[in-house]
Each structure stands twice: as C-alpha cells, then as structure tokens.
C-alpha positions as CSV (number, residue, x, y, z in Angstrom):
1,X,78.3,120.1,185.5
2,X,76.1,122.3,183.7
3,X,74.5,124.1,186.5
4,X,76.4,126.8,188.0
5,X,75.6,126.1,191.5
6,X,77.1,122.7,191.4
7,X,80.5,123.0,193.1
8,X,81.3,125.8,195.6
9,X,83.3,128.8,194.8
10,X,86.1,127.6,196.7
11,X,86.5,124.2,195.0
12,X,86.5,126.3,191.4
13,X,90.4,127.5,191.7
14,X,91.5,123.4,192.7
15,X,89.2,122.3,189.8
16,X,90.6,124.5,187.3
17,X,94.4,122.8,188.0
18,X,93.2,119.4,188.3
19,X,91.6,120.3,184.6
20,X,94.8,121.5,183.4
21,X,97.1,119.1,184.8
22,X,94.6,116.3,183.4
23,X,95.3,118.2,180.1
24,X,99.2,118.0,180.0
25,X,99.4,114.6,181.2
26,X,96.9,113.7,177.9
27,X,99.3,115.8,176.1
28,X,101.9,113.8,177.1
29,X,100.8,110.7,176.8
30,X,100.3,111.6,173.5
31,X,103.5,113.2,172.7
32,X,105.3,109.6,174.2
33,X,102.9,107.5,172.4
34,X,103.9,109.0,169.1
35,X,107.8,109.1,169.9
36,X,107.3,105.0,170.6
37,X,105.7,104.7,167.0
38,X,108.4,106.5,165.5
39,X,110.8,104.9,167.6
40,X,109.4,101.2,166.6
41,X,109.1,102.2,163.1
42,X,112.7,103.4,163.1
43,X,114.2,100.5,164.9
44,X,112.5,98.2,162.4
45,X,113.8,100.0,159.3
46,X,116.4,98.5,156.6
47,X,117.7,101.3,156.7
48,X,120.5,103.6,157.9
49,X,119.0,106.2,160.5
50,X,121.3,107.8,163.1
51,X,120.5,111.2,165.1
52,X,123.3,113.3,166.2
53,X,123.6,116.8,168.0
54,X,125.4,120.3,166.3
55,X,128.7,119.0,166.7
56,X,128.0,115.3,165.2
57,X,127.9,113.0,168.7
58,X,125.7,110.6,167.6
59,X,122.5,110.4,170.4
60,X,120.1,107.8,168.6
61,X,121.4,104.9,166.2
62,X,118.7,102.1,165.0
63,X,119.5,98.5,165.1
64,X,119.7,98.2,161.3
65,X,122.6,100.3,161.2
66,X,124.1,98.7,164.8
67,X,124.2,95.5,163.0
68,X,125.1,96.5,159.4
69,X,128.1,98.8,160.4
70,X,129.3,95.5,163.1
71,X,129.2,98.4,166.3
72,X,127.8,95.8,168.7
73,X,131.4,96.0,170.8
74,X,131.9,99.6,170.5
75,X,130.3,102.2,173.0
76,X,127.7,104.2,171.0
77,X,127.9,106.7,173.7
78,X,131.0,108.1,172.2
79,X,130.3,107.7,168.7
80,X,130.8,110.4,166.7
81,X,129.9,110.6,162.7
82,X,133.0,112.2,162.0
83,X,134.7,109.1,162.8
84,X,132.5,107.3,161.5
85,X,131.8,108.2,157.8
86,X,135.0,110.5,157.6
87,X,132.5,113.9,157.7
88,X,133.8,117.1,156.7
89,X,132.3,119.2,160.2
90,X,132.2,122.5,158.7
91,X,130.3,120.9,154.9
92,X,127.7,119.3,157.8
93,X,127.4,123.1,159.5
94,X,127.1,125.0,156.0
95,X,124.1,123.1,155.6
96,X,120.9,125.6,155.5
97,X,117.4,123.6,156.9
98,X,116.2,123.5,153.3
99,X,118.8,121.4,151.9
100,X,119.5,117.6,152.0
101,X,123.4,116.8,151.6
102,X,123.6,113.6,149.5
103,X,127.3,111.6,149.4
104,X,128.1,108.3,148.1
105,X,130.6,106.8,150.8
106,X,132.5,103.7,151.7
107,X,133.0,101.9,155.4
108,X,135.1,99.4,156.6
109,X,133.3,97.1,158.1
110,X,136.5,93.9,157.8
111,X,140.0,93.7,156.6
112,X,137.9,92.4,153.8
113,X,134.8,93.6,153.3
114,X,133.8,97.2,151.8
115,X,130.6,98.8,152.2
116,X,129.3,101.1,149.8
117,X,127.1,103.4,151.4
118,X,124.3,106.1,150.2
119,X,123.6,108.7,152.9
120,X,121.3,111.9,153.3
121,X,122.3,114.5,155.6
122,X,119.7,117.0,156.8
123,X,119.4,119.5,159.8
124,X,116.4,120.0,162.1
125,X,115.8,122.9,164.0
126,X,114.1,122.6,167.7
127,X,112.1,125.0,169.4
128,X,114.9,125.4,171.5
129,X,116.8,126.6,168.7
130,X,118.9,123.6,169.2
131,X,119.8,121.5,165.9
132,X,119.9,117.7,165.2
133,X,121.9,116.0,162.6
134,X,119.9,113.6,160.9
135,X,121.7,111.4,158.9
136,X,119.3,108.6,156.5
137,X,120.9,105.9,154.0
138,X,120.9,102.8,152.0
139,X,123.7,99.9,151.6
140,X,124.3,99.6,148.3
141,X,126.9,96.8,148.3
142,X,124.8,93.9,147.1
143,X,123.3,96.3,144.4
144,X,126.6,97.0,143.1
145,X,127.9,93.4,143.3
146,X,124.7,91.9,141.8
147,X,125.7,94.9,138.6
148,X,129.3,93.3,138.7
149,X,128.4,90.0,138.6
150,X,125.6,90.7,136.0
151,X,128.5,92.6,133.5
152,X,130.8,89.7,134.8
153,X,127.8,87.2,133.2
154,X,127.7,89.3,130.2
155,X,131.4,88.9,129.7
156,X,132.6,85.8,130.6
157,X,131.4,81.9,130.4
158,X,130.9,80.8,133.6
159,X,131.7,77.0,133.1
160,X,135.1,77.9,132.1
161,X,135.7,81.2,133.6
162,X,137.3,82.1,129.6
163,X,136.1,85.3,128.0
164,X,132.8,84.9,126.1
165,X,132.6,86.0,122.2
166,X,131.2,89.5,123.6
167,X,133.9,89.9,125.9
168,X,136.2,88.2,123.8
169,X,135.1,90.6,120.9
170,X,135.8,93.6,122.9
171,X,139.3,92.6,124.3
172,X,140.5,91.9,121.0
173,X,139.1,95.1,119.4
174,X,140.8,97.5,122.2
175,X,144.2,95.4,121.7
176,X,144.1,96.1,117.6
177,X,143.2,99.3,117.7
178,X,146.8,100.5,118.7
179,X,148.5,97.0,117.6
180,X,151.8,97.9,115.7
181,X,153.1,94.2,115.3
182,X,151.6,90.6,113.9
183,X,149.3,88.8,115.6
184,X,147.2,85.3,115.5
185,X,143.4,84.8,116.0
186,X,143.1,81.0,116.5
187,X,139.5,79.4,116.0
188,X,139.6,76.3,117.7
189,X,136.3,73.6,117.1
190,X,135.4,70.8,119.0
191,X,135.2,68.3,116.1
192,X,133.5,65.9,118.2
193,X,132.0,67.2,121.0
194,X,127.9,66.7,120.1
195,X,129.6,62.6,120.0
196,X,131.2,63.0,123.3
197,X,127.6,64.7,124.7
198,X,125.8,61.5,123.1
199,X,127.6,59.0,124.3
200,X,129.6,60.2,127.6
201,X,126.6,62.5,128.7
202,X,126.8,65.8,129.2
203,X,128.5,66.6,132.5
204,X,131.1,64.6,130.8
205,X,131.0,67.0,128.0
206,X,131.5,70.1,130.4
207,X,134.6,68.8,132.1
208,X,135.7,68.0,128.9
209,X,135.2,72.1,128.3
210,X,136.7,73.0,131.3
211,X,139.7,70.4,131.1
212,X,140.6,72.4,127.3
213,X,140.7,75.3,129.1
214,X,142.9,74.6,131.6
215,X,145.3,73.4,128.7
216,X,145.0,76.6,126.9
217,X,145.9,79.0,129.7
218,X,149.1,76.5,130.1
219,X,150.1,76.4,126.5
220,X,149.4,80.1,126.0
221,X,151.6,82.8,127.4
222,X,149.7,85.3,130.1
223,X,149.1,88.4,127.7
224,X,146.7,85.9,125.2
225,X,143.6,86.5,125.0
226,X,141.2,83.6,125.8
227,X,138.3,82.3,124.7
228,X,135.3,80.2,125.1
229,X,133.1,81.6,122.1
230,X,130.4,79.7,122.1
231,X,129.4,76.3,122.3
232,X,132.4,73.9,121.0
233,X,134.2,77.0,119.8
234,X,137.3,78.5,121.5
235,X,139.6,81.7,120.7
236,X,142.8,83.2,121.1
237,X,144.4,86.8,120.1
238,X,148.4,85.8,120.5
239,X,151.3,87.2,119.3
240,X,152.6,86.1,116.5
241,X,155.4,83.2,116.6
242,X,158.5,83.0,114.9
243,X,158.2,80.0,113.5
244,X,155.6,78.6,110.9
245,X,152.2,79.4,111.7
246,X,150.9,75.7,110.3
247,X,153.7,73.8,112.8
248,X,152.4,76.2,115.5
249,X,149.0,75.1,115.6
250,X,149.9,71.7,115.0
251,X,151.6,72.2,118.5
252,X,148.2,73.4,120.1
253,X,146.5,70.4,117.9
254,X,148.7,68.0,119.8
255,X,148.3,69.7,123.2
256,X,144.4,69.9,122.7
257,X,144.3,66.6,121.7
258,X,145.5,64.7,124.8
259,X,143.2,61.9,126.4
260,X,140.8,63.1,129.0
261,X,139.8,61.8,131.9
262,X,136.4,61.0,133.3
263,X,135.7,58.3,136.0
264,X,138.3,56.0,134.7
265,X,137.6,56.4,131.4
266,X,139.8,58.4,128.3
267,X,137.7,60.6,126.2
268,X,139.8,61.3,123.4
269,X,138.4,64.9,121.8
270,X,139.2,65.5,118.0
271,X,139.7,69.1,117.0
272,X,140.1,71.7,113.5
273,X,142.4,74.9,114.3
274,X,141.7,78.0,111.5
275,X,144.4,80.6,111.7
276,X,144.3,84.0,110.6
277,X,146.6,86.6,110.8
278,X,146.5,90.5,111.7
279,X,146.8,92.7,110.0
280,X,147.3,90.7,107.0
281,X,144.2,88.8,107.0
282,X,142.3,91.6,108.6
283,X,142.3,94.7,110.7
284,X,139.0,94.5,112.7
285,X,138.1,91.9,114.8
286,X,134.5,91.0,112.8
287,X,137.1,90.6,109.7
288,X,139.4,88.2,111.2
289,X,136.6,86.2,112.7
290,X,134.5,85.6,109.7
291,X,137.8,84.4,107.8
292,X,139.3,81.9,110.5
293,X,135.3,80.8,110.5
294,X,135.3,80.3,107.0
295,X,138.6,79.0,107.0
296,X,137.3,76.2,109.6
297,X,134.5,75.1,107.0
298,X,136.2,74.4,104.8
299,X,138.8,72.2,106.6
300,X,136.0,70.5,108.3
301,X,135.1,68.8,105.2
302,X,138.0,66.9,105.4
303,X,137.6,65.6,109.0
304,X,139.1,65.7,112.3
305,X,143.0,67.3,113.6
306,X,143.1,69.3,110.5
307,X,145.1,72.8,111.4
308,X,144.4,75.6,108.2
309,X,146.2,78.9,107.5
310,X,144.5,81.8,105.6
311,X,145.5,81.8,102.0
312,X,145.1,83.2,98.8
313,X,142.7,80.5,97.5
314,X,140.5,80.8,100.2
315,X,140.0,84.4,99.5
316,X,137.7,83.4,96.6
317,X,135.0,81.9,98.7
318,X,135.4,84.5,101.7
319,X,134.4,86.7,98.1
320,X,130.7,84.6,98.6
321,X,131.1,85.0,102.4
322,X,131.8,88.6,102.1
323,X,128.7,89.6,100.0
324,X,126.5,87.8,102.6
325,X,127.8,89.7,105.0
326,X,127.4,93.2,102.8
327,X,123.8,91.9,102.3
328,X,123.0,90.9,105.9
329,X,124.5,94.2,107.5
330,X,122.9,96.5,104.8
331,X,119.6,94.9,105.7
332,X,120.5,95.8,109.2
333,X,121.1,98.9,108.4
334,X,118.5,100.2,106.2
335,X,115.7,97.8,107.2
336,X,115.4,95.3,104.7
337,X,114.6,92.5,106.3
338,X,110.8,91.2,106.6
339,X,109.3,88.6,107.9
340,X,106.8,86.1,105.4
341,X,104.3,84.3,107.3
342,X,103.2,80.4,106.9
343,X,99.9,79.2,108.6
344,X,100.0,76.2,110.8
345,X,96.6,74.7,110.8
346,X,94.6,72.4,113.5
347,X,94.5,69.0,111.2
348,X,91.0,68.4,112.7
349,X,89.1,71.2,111.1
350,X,91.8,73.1,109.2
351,X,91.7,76.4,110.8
352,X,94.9,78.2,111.3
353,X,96.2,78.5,114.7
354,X,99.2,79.9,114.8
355,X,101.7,81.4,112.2
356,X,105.2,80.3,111.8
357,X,107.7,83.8,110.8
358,X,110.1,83.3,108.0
359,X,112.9,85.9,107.4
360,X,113.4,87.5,103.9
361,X,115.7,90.5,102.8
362,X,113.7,92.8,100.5
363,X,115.8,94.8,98.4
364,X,113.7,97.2,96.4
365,X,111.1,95.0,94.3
366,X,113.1,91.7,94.7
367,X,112.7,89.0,97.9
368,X,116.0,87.4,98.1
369,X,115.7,84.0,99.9
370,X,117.2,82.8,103.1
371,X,119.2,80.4,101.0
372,X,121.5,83.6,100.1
373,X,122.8,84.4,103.9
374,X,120.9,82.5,106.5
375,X,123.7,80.7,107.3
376,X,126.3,83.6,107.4
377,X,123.3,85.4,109.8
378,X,123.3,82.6,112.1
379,X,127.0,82.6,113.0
380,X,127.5,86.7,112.3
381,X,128.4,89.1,115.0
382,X,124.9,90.6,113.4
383,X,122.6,88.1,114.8
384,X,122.4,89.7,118.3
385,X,121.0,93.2,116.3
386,X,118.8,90.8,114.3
387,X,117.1,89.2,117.2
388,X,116.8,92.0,118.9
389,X,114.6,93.4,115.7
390,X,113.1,89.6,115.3
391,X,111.0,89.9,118.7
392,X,110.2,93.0,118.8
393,X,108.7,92.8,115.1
394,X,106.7,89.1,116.4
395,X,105.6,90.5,119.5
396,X,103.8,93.3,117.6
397,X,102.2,91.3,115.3
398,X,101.1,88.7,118.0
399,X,99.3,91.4,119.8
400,X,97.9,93.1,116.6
401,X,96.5,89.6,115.2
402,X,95.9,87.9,117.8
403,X,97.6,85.1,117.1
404,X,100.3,82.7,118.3
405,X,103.7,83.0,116.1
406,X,106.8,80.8,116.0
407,X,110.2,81.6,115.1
408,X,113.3,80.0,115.0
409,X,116.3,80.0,117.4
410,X,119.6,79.2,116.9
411,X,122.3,77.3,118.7
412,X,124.5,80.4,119.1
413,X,121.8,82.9,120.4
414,X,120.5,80.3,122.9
415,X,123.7,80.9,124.6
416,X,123.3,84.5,125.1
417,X,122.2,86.4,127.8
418,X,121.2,89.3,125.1
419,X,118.4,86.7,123.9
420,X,117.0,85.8,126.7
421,X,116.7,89.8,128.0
422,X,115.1,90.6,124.9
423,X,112.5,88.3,125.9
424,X,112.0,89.3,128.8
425,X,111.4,93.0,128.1
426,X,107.8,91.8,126.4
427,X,107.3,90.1,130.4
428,X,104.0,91.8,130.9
429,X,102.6,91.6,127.6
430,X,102.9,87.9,127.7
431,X,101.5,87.0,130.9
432,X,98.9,89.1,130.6
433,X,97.9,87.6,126.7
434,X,96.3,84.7,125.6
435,X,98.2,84.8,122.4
436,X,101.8,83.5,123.2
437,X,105.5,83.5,121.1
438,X,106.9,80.1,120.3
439,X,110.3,79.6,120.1
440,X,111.9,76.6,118.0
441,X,114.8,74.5,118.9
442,X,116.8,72.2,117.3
443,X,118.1,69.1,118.6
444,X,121.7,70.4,117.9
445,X,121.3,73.0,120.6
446,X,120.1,70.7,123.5
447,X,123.4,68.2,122.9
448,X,126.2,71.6,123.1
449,X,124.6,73.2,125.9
450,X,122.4,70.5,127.9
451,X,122.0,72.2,131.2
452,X,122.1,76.1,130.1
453,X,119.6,74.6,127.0
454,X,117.6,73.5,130.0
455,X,118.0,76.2,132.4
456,X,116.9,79.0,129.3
457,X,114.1,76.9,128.5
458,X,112.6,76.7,132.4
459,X,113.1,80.6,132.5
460,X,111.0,81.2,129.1
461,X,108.4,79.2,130.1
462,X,107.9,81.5,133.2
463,X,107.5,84.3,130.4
464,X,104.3,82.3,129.3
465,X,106.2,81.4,125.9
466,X,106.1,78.3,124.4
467,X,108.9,75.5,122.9
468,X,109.1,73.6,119.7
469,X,111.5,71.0,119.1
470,X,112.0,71.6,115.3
471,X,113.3,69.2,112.9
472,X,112.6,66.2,115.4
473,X,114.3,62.4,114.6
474,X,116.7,64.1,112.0
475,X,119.7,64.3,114.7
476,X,120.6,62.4,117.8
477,X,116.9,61.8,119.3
478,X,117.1,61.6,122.9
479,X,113.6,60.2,125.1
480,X,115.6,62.6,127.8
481,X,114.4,65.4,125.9
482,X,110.5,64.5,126.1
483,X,111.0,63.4,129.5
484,X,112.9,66.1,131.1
485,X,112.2,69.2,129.1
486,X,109.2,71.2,129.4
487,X,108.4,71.0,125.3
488,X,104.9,72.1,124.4
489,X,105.5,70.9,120.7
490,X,107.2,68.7,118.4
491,X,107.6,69.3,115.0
492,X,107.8,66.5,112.5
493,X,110.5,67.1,110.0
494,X,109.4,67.0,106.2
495,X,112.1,64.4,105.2
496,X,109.9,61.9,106.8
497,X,106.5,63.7,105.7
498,X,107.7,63.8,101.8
499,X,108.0,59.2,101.8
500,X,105.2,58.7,104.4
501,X,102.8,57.8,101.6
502,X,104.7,55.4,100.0
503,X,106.9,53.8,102.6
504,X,105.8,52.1,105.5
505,X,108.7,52.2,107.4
506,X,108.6,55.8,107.4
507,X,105.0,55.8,108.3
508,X,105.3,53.6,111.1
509,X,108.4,55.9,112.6
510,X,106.1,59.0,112.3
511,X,103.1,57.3,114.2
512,X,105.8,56.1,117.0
513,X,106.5,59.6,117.0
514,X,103.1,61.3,117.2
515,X,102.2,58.2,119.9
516,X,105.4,59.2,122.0
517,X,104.8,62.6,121.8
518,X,100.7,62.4,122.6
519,X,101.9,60.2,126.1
520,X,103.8,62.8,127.1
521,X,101.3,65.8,126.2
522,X,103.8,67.0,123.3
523,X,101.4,68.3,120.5
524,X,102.7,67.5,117.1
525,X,103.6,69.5,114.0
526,X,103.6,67.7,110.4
527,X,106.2,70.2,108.5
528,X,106.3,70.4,104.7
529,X,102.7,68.5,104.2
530,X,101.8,69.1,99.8
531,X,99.8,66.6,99.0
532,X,96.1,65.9,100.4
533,X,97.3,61.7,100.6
534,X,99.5,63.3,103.2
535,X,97.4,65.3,105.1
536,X,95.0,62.4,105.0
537,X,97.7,60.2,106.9
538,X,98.7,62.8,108.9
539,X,94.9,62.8,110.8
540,X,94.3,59.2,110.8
541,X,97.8,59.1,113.1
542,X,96.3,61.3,115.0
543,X,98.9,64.2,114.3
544,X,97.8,67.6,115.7
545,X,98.4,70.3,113.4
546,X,100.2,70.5,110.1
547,X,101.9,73.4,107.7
548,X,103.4,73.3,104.4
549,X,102.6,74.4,100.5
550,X,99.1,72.2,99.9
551,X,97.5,73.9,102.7
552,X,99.5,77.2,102.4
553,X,102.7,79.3,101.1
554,X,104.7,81.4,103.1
555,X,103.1,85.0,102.4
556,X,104.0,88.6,103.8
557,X,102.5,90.2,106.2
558,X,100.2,92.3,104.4
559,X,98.6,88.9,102.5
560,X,98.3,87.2,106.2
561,X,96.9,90.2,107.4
562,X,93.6,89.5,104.7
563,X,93.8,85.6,105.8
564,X,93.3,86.0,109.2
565,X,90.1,88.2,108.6
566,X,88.8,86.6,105.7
C-alpha cells in the first residue's frame, strides 16, 4: 500500500520474505518454463544433440538421436561418447570455450548399415565452474547415397545396368592410357530396333535391350568393358583375339542374333558390328569411336548382320569425317558457332511469334552451312559442350527479346542427364517469364527411348518449356504420341507443304493432320511455306502458324534484332 501507516511495524520483517520468496518462486518458474521450451525444441529436432559432463558420460540425449543411432535397448545411463563415436578424451579436453571441434565420423548402427555422421563438439562453462560437453550433428548418409546414386546415374544406363557412353568414354580412356598390347572397340547397332518398338511396343523393345546385355557379359570375358552407348548402340573395349578380327565378330553377330523371347512370341533382332583396332586405328578413345561409327555407316547401307573391319579404303571418307570434326571442335573452341534466326508467324494476322534458332559456323567472313557437319555434331562426343553453349545462348536472347525460341534436339542428347541439367539451371528464369524455350523432337526419339522420351518430356514441362514434334507424318506416326504425350505443337513437315497445292491427297492428309492435332489442343506449324497459294491453304485448314522463305529467311541475330522492333 502506498500509505505508510498501512501494515504494523511488526508485520514489515514477515512481508519483506513473503516478497522475496514470491520473487524466486517467479524466478523459477521462469527458469523451468524456459528449460521445458528448450527441452521440447530439442526433443523435436532432426538432429543429433547429446549433453555430456567433463569426462564424456552422456546426461541428456534427444529422441532424434535415440532413434537414429537404434539405443532404444541400451541403458543411456551408462552411455559414454567415447564409446560411442570413438572420442579422442584428451582432443575433447584441449578444447578452449571459443572453439567448435568439427569431425566427420562413421557409426555402426547394423552388420549392414553405416552411418556417416557430421558432429560439432563444443564446451560450456557453468557458473559452478563445472563444464558440459555439448555435442550437435547431422546424418549425412542419405546425402551421400543420393551423390552416389546421382554419379551412379551419370555413369551407367539404368535399364541395363552397362556403362553409358560417359562412363564408357572414361573407362576406356584410363585403360589406353597405359595400354601396351592390341585391343578391339566393337560398335554394335540395333539394325532393327525402331521396327521391333513399332510393332512389339516398347516394353518389348527394352527387354529386348536388357536380354543383349545379358548375352554380352556371357560372350565377353570379365575384364571387357561394356556398353550401352546410347539408344540402339552398344560397346566393348576387349582384348584383342588371335584369330581374324572379321570371324570374331561374326561370332558375336551370331550370338547377338539369337531369337528372343517375349510372351510366347520370338523377336528376331538384326544387327551391324564396326570394328576398330587400337592402336592401329586410333590411340584416343574419340578417334576410335568416330571410325567404328563411320565404319557402321557405311555397312549399314548394305543392310542387316553385316560385321566391318577398319581398312584402308575407308580411311578416305573418315578424311570427310575428319575435317567435320576439325571444323566442329575448332568452332568449339574459338566460338565460331552462331545461331541465324527464322520467324514463325501466327497465320491469322502474320505477326511473328516466336523464332525458331538455326546453328551456323562463322569462320571469318564466310557462313558455312549445317549441311557441312550437322550430322558429325549430332553423333560427336562435342554435342554435350555444344548444348551446353546452345541454351545458354537461347535463354539470353529469349529474355533480351522477349520472345519465344525453338531449337532442335536430338535423339542422342535426349538421353542425357547433362541436357536435361542444363535446362534446369535457367529453372527460375523460366517460371517466372512469360516468354518460354521450345524444344523440338523428332519422331525417331520417341520410338528408341519411349518411356525415358516420356519421363524427360514430363520433367521439362515442369520447367515451363514447351515441346514440338518436328517433322510430323514423315516417320512411324503414332496417335499414342498425341494422346499420351504432353506436346504443345506439331510441326508439319515441308515435304507435304511443297505438293499441297497441287495434290489433293496430300492436302487432304495435312487437314487430317491439323483436325487431329486442333482435337487434342496440339497447335500446328506449316514448315517450309514459299509461295502465298500455300500460305493461302494453309489458313483456310485452319493451320496455326507457319515459317519458311515467302514469309521469311533465316537471318542472324543482329538482322532479327531490327525485325522484332521495326
């Protein structure tokens, strides 16, 4: 009370203790009201957080840990971190209060299962002068078995557990780089397999992969290096035989060529073997695979179970194959190549809505065509690099013009995981744009890889980038491609745009097309459109957009640049 006469003088002295008692039971509430917090905050922490005294007896250990470190049947009374993490006593004790001892540990928790552990040490001093052992940390198993299964991904095809070209690509190079005695690199091609894909479907198509596998690791001996390159195309790095290299791979021809089968049926696969020789052929992996490649076109002309050994004659046309692959890597290298530009334009009022990018090599004032080494590029060791340069060169110009561009993919790069993390580094940029990257398909790559074709195109589409299906009705047309892929566009290849005017056949299969595509919300693309009796067509069908030389050329970047703001 505020008056001074309000309690007697002998009550003052009681008051006073009742006052501070009152004031240290507060206190103490207080203090245990915090220590449950902290206690309920550590207990529900994914992490590691023990408390132990000076000499390491462990005297507070959160459920987390209990349960990750399996101690439910063990008496935590007695636990001691010594024991428990293997801790050096006197490291823990050199340990000053301003220092936080870091170590990277493993525990076992099974006979079979490891964990890899990331602790913090640190030591608290009391008012008592007492110290407590405070021990923090993460499990990092998962992380590191998500990194190994990640560089496993990167190195090997998971349908048939072989090596994939990267891995393949490295294995090889180690293996030649001390190699003292004659080896083979064997391309092996699935003559067949888009047929078998068509007509089997496509699961059968993947047993059929994983059934050549198996026979390869049981013709093969254990030190050969396997193979599944990509798509339809297998490898191996053997030692040489004795005995002629062309009856040799007629012996893997006849193994490979055995009847599979699938749900009492026999698929009979039909295969080409190029064979190459090291160091004779080559003495770098690159070199060796761009002859047995080479050597495999050229026997593919003449068919099926053909089996081809490098020789002198075919040296004259790896000469052509050789300068493409001086040209691409020296546009690699010194930044050559450029993109030129072609509009695609909305067929209802003729304003361009998106560009389609072209690659060029520019070698001082000359533009040398893709006609020169696009198809080396596409099959080339180089085409990961290129890519890589590809996006990042579209993405910048999407977001400088403000503008939708397309580009073209191809059926080895689809079946990368370098391709589709390229993409996904410009993430942010496209979900947060209204402008968008659309990549082109062919038909070719949804019948060699159906479900990864599928899976890759599902992911993209998360990325906010957009699919064409290029070239549409010049391969095996499939309805299961409208129906089950998410395609935003269909382009309309210009063998059928070129004879519309004139045939009616032709002009009846291109409105069937843009009818089909319309029903299942496909937009349509007219490719290679030069005359305005085309065009004309073209809109009364009810196509969408259109591109080619009447309404405009393929130009570089610095031309488009003046389009788009005139």
């Amino acid at each position: 009370s505020s008056e001074k006469t309000f309690f007697e003088e002998k009550y003052k002295y009681i008051l006073e203790e009742v006052k501070n008692n009152l004031n240290f039971a507060i206190k103490k509430l207080s203090l245990l009201v915090r220590d449950k917090i902290i206690r309920e905050a550590l207990e529900k922490l994914d992490e590691i957080v023990i408390i132990a005294d000076e000499n390491l007896n462990i005297e507070y250990i959160n459920q987390f840990t209990i349960k990750l470190l399996d101690l439910y049947e063990k008496d935590l009374s007695k636990l001691n971190c010594r024991d428990l993490f293997l801790l050096n006593h006197e490291e823990i004790k050199s340990i000053s209060s301003f220092q936080i001892l870091k170590k990277l540990l493993t525990y076992k928790k099974t006979l079979h299962k490891i964990l890899v552990l990331e602790i913090k040490i640190l030591k608290v001093s009391l008012p008592d002068n007492k110290e407590k052992i405070v021990i923090i940390g993460k499990d990092l198993t998962k992380k590191i078995e998500l990194e190994r299964d990640i560089q496993t991904l990167k190195h090997y095809d998971t349908l048939t557990e072989l090596l994939n070209l990267r891995g393949f690509f490295q294995k090889v190079s180690e293996l030649i780089s001390f190699l003292d005695t004659k080896a083979l690199f064997i391309l092996i091609n699935i003559y067949n397999f888009s047929y078998i894909n068509h007509f089997y479907g496509f699961t059968a198509g993947d047993h059929c992969l994983q059934e050549i596998a198996k026979r390869l690791k049981r013709f093969f001996p254990k030190d050969a290096i396997l193979g599944r390159l990509f798509g339809d195309y297998f490898g191996v790095f053997v030692k040489a035989p004795e005995q002629n290299y062309e009856e040799f791979g007629k012996r893997i021809l006849n193994e490979l060529s055995k009847p599979i089968e699938w749900k009492n049926r026999l698929i009979l696969p039909e295969f080409n073997i190029g064979i190459v020789v090291f160091p004779d052929n080559g003495k770098t992996f690159p070199e060796l695979y761009q002859k047995a490649d080479l050597l495999l076109k050229e026997i593919k002309k003449s068919g099926s179970q053909n089996v081809g050994v490098f020789t002198p004659p075919i040296e004259d046309k790896f000469k052509t194959y050789f300068r493409k692959m001086l040209l691409v890597r020296d546009a690699l290298k010194e930044n050559l190549f450029v993109f030129y530009y072609q509009p695609i334009f909305k067929i209802s009022d003729l304003k361009i809505v998106a560009l389609e990018a072209l690659v060029r090599i520019k070698v001082k004032d000359k533009i040398v065509s893709p006609k020169e080494f696009i198809d080396y590029l596409e099959e080339s060791p180089y085409l990961e690099e290129f890519e890589d340069w590809a996006i990042h060169k579209i993405v910048e110009k999407i977001m400088k013009w403000k503008i939708p561009i397309s580009f073209n993919i191809t059926p080895k790069s689809i079946k990368t995981v370098l391709m589709i993390e390229n993409i996904r580094k410009y993430k942010n940029l496209f979900l947060d744009s209204s402008y968008f990257l659309i990549l082109e398909f062919t038909e070719r790559i949804l019948l060699d890889e159906p479900q990864w074709a599928k899976d890759v195109i599902e992911f993209l589409k998360t990325l906010n980038v957009k699919i064409a299906l290029d070239d549409f009705g010049t391969g095996y047309s499939s309805l299961n491609y409208l129906k089950d892929l998410p395609i935003d566009y269909l382009k309309i290849d210009h063998s059928f745009i070129k004879n519309i005017v004139n045939d009616k056949k032709i002009r009846h299969i291109v409105k069937l097309i843009i009818d089909l595509a319309n029903n299942f919300n496909i937009k349509t693309i007219a490719e290679g459109v030069e005359t305005e009796e085309q065009l004309n067509i073209l809109r009364d069908l009810n196509c969408n957009y259109v591109q080619g030389y009447f309404l405009g050329v393929p130009q570089p970047e610095e031309d488009i640049e003046k389009l788009l703001k005139s």
